[in-house]
C-alpha positions as CSV (number, residue, x, y, z in Angstrom):
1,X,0.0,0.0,0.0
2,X,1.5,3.1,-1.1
3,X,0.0,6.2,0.6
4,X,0.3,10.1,0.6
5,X,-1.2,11.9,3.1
6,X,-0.6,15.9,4.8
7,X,-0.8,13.7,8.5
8,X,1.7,10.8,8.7
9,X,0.0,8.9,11.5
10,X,-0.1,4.9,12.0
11,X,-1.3,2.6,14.6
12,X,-0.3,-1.1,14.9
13,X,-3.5,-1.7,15.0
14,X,-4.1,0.0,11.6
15,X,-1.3,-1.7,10.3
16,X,-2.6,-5.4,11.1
17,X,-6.1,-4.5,9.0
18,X,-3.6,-4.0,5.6
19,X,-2.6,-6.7,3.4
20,X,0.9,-8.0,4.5
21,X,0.6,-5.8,7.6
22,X,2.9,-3.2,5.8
23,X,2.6,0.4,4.7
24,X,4.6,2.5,2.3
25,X,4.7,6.1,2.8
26,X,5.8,7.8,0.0
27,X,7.1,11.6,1.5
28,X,7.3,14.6,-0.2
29,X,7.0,17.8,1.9
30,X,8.0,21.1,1.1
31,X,8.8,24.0,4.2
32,X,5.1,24.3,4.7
33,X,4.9,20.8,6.4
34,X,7.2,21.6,9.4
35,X,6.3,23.9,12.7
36,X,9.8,24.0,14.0
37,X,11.4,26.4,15.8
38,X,14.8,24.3,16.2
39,X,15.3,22.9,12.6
40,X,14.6,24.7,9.3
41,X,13.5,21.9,6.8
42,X,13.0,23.4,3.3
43,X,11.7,19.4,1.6
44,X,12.2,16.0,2.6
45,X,11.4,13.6,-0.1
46,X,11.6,9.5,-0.1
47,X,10.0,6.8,1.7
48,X,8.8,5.1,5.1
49,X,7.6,1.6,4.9
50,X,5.9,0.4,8.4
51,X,5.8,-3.4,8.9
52,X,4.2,-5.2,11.7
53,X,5.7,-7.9,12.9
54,X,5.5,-10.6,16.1
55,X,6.3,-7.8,18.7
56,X,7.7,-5.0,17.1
57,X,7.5,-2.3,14.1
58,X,9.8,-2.8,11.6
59,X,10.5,1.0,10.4
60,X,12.9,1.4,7.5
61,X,13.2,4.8,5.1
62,X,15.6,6.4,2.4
63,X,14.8,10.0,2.4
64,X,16.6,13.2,1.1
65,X,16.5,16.0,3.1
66,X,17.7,20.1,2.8
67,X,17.6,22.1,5.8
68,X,19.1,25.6,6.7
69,X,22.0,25.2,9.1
70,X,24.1,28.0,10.8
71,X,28.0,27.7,9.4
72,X,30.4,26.7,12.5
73,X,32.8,29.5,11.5
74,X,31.0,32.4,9.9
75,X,27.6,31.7,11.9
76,X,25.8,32.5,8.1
77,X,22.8,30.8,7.3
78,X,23.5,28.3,4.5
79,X,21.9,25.3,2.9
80,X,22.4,21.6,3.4
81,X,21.4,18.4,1.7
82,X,21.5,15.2,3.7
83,X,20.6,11.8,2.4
84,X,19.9,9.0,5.0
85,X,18.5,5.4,5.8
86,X,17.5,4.2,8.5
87,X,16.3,1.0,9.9
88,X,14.7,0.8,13.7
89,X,12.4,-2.0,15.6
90,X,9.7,0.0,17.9
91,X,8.3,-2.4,20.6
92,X,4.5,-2.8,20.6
93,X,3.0,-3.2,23.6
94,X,-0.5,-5.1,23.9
95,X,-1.1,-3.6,27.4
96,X,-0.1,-0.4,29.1
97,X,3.2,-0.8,31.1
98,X,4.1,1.5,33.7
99,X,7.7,1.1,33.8
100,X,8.3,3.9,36.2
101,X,7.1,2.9,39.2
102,X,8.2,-1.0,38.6
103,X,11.7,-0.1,38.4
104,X,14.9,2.2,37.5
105,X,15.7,2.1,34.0
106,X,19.2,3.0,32.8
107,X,20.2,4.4,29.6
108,X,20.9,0.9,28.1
109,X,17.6,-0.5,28.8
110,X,15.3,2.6,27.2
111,X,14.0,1.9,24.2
112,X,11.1,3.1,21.9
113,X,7.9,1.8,22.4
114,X,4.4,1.7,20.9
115,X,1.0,0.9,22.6
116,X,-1.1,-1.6,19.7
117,X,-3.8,1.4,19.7
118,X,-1.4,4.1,20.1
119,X,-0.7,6.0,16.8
120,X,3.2,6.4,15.5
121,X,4.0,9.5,14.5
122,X,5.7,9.0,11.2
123,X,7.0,12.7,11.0
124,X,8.2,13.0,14.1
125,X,10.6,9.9,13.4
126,X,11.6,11.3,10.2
127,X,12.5,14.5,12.2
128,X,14.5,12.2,14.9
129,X,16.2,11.1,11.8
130,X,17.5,14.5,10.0
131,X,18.7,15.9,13.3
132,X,20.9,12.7,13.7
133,X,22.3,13.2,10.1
134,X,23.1,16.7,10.3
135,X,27.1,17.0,10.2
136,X,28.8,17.8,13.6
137,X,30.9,20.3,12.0
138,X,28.9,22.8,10.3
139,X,31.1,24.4,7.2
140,X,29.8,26.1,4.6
141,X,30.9,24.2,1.5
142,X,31.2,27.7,-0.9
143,X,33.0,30.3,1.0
144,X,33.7,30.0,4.9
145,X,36.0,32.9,5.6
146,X,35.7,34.9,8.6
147,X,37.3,38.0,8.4
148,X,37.6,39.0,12.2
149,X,39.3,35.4,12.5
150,X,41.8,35.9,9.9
151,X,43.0,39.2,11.8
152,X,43.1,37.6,15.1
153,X,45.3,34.5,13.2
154,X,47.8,37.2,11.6
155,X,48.3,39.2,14.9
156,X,48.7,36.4,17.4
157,X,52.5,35.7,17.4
158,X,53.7,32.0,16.9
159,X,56.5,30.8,19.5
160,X,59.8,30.6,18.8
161,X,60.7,26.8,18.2
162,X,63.1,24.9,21.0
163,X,65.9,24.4,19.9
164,X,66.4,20.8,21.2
165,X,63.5,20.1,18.9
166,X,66.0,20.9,16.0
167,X,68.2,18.3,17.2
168,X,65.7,15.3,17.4
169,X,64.3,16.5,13.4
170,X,68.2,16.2,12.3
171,X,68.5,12.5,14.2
172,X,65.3,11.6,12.2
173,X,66.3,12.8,9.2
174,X,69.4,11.0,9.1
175,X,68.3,7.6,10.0
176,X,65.8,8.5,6.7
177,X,68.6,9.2,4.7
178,X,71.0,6.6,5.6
179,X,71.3,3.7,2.9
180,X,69.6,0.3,4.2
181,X,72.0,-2.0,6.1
182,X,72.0,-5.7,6.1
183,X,71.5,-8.4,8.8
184,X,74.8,-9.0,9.2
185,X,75.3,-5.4,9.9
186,X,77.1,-4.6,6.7
């Protein structure tokens, strides 16, 4: 089943009522689709398919994503493609569990789960997605020059080497240059 739909939301519940207990989302949103105050998406476009299975959710997607990031260095708005897939198992629970007063959970042991009646939010996974894709280091690809940097680089004044340093580069260098000896020391 291959759906397209403004509201991206699936139970496991739904999902059992379709042939093969599987959905295909086919995504293509534009900057209109995302209320964020954190992330500037300008489109996503691929697919989600949802599969059901004894347990758990199968989730797997290939999407294509641009979003407006803020360069590391010139702290300029610029744009960014990022192209992603992603695989995940949700947990379905039949019942309601109320993990918090059963026990302590450690990071480890958290997981993401579903209720059967509970509907997934298919965007909000998507969003999960692109903010763990973005790069760490956040460089303009075109032109990342900061001018106030570059005259804070040419003022500061670089130490003066130590001297003993000279003598352990001239020790390398030699055993470089030296001709390859034997084994029997020749």
């Amino acid at each position: 089943m291959s759906s397209r739909h403004k509201y991206f939301h699936v139970s496991p519940e739904q999902l059992a009522a379709m042939p093969d207990r599987k959905a295909k989302y086919e995504i293509e949103l534009d900057d209109r689709t995302w209320q964020d105050d954190d992330l500037t998406v300008h489109w996503v476009k691929g697919y989600v398919q949802l599969e059901l299975q004894r347990g758990y959710l199968l989730c797997k997607a290939e999407l294509e994503a641009s979003v407006k990031l803020i360069c590391d260095r010139t702290l300029e708005p610029y744009d960014e493609n990022v192209a992603f897939t992603f695989e995940e198992a949700i947990e379905v629970l039949m019942h309601h569990q109320d993990f918090a007063s059963e026990m302590e959970l450690v990071g480890e042991e958290i997981h993401e789960q579903v209720r059967y009646l509970e509907k997934l939010d298919i965007l909000d996974l998507v969003r999960q997605y692109i903010i763990i894709n973005l790069p760490v280091r956040r460089l303009r690809p075109d032109n990342c020059y900061n001018e106030e940097l570059t005259r804070y680089e040419k003022t500061a004044s670089t130490p003066a080497v130590d001297p003993r340093w000279e003598v352990l580069r001239q020790v390398a260098s030699s055993w470089e240059s030296a001709p390859p000896s034997d084994n029997n020391g020749n």
